[in-house]
VOPAGU-2260 file (C-alpha; in pm, 1 decimal, decimal comma):
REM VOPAGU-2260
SITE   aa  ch    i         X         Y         Z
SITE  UNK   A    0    1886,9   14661,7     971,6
SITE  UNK   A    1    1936,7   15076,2    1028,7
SITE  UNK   A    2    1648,2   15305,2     966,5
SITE  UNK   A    3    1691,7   15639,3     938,6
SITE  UNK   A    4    1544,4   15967,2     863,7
SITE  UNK   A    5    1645,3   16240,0     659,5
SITE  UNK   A    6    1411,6   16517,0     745,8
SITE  UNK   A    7    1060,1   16370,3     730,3
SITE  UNK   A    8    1175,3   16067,2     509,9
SITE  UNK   A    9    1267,9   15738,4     597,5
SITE  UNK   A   10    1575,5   15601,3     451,6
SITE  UNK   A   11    1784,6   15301,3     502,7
SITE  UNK   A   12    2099,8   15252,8     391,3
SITE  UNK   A   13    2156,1   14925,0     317,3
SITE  UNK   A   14    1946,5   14941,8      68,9
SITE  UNK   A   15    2203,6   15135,1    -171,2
SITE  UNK   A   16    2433,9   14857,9    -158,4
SITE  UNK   A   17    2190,5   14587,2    -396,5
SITE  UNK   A   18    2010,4   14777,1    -729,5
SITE  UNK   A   19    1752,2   14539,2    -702,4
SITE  UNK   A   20    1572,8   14738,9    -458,9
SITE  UNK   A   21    1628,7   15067,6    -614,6
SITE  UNK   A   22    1274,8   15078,3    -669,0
SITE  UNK   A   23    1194,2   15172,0    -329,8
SITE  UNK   A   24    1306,6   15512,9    -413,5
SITE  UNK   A   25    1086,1   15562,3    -751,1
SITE  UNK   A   26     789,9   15736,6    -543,7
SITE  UNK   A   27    1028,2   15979,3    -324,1
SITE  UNK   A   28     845,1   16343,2    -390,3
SITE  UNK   A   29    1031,9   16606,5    -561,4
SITE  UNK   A   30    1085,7   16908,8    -359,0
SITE  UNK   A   31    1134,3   17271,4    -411,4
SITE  UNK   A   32    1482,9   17211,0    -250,1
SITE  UNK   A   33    1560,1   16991,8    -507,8
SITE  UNK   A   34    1501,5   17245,5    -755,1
SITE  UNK   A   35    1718,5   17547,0    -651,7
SITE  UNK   A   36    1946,0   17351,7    -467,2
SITE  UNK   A   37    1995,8   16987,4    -648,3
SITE  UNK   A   38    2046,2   17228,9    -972,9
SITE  UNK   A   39    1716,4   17188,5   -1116,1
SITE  UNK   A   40    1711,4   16775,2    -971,6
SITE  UNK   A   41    2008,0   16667,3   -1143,0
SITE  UNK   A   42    2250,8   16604,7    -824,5
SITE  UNK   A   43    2255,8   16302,0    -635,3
SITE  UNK   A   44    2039,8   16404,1    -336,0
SITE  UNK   A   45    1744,3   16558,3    -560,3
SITE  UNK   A   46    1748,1   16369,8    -858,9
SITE  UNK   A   47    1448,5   16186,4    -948,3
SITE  UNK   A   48    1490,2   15772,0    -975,4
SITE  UNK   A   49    1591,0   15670,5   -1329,2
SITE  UNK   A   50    1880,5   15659,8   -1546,2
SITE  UNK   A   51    1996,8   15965,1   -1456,6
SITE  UNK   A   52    2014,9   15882,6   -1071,8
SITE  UNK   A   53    2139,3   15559,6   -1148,5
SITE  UNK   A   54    2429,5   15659,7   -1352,0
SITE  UNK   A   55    2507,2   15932,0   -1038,3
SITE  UNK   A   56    2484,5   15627,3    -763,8
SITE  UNK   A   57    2763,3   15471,5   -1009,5
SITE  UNK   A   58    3017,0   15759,7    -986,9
SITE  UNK   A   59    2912,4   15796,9    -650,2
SITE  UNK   A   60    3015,2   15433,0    -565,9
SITE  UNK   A   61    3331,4   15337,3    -766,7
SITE  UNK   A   62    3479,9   15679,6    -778,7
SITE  UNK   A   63    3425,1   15909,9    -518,7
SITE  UNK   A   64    3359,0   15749,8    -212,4
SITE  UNK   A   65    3655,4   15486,8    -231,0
SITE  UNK   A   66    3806,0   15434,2      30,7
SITE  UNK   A   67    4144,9   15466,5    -103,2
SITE  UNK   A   68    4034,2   15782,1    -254,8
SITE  UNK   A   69    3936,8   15896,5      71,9
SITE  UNK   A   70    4263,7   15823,1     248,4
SITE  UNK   A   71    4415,7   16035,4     -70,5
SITE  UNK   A   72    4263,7   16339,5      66,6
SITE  UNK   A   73    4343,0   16312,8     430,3
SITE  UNK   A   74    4665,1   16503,2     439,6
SITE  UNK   A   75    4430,5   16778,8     316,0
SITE  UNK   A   76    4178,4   16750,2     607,9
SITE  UNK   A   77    4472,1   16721,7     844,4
SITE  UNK   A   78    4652,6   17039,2     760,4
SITE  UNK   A   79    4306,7   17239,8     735,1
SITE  UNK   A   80    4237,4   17102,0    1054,4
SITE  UNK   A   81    4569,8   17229,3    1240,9
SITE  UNK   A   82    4503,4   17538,5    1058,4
SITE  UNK   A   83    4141,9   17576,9    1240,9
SITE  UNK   A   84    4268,8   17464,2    1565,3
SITE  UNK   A   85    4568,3   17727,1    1575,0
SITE  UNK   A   86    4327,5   17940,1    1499,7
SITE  UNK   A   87    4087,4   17846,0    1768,6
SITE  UNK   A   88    4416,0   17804,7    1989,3
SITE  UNK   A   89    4524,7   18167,3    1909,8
SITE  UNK   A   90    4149,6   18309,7    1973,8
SITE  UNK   A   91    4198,1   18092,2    2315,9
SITE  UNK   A   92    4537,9   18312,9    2461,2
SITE  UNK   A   93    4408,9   18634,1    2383,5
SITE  UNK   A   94    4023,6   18489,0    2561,1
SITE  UNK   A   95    3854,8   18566,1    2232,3
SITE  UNK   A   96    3469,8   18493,5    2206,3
SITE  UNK   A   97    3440,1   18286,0    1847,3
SITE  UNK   A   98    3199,2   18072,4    1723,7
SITE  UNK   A   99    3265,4   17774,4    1603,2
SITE  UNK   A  100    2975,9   17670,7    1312,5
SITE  UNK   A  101    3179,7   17934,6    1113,6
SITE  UNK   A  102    3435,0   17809,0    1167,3
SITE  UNK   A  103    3349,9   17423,7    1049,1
SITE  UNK   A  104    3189,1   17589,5     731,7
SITE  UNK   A  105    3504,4   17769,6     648,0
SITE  UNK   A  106    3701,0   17445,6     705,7
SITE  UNK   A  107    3457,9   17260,7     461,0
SITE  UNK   A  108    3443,9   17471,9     224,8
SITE  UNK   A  109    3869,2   17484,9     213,3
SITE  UNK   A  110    3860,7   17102,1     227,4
SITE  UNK   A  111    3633,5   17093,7     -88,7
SITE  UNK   A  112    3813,0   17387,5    -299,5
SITE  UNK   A  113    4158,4   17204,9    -146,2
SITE  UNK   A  114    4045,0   16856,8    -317,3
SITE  UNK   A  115    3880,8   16994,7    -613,5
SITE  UNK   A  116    4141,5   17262,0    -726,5
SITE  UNK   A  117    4472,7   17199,9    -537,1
SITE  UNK   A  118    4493,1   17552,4    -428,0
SITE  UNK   A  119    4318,2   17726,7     -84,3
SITE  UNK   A  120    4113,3   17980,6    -267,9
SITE  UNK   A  121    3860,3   18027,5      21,2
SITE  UNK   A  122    3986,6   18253,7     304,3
SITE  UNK   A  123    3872,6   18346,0     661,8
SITE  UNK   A  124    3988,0   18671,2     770,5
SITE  UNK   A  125    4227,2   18479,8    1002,3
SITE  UNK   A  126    4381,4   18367,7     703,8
SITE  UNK   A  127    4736,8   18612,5     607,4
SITE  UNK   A  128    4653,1   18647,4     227,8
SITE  UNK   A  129    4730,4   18905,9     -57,5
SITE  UNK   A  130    4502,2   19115,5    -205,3
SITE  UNK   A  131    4508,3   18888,2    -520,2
SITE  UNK   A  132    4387,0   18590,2    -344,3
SITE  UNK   A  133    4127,8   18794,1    -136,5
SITE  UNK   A  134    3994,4   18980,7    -424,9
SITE  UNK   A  135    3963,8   18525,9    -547,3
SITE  UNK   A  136    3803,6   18446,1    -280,1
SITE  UNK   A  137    3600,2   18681,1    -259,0
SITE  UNK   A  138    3459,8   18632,4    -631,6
SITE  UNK   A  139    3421,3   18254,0    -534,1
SITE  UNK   A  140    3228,4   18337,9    -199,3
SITE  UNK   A  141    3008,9   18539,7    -451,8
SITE  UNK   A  142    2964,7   18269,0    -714,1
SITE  UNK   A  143    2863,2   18009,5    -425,9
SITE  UNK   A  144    2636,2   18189,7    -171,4
């Protein structure tokens, strides 16, 4: 058995695999988090046990995080990776300073819009873009911060 904690909770996995102990999860406290963040409590992490939540563990479980679905978006993470890493390789040569935590954000954030919308609408100012898809990107940045 794994125990874990998320923050100041206590969670453990293999309890999401059986519904019959779903009901472990019925008293977890709302937080303001959940609000802002979880879109007023309706996604995944924030929502409060019920139907709701239930019907979100579904799609969670037989569509999204199949394995076969997963292995459909690897050549994505693969060629967002080599982009990051001749990026870091480039900053590297010329003895740039970087950090990297913008650098994973950036590549999550072009894995998600990658999978989601086929197209790399979210650019680092690495990136060699036209004005078009910067003005884009920029509106998307907007939309999501």
């Amino acid at each position: 058995m794994c125990d874990w904690a998320f923050g100041r909770f206590r969670v453990c996995p293999n309890l999401s695999d059986t519904s019959s102990n779903d009901g472990t999860l019925e008293n977890c406290p709302q937080l303001l988090e959940g609000k802002y963040l979880g879109y007023n409590y309706t996604s995944l992490v924030f929502a409060p046990y019920g139907d709701h939540w239930r019907n979100l563990k579904h799609v969670a479980s037989t569509e999204i995080l199949l394995s076969h679905r997963l292995r459909e978006f690897e050549p994505i993470r693969a060629n967002e990776g080599c982009i990051m890493l001749r990026i870091l390789y480039r900053a590297f040569e010329k003895s740039t300073v970087f950090l990297v935590k913008p650098m994973l954000v950036d590549l999550t954030l072009k894995d998600v819009m990658k999978m989601i919308s086929g197209k790399r609408y979210y650019y680092s100012k690495n990136d060699v873009v036209t004005d078009e898809e910067k003005e884009k990107a920029h509106r998307f940045q907007e939309i999501v911060s």
